[in-house]
Steps between C-alpha positions, in 0.01 A plus 500: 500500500630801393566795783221705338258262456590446868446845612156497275401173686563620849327831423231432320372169593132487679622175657759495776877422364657216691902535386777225593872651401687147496812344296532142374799485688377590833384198726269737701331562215427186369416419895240748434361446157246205588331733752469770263360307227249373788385836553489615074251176551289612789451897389457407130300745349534706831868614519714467213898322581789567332897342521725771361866384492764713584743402338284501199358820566725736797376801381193408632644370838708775543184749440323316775813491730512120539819454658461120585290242357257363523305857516126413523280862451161535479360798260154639580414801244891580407556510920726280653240286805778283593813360491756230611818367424602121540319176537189498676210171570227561250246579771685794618528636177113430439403667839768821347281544221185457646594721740624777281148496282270481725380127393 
């Protein structure tokens, strides 16, 4: 995803913008990634998810000041609700969110 379309996405979305800043190289991460794709399958249609790589993509990282990884943030109307860094059990993360929207 390109850093614009990113910005657009963030911005302009009606649905709140789960983001996970991870590398294929980082075990946290891939610690991490079946939880994640738990909760893209619970909010589906609710909260859109999105992996942005930064390695692939730093520019992007960099904007968002993600200075270890994983970065979870959750976007609600361009505004950062919430935000973590490192591995954390899938309820916690669920109760985050929740939390943050009001659900």
């Amino acid at each position: 995803m390109a850093k614009k379309s990113f910005d657009q996405l963030v911005r302009e979305s009606e649905k709140p913008v789960f983001v996970d800043f991870w590398a294929a190289w980082c075990a946290p991460c891939n610690s991490v990634a079946p939880s994640i794709k738990r909760l893209a399958e619970e909010f589906h249609g609710k909260m859109t998810v999105v992996k942005i790589n930064v390695d692939e993509q730093p520019e992007v990282a960099a904007k968002y000041q993600v200075q270890g990884i994983p970065a979870l943030m959750l976007f609600d109307r361009g505004m950062i609700k919430w935000q973590a860094t490192g591995v954390l059990p899938y309820e916690n993360i669920r109760g985050e969110v929740r939390k943050a929207l009001g659900w």
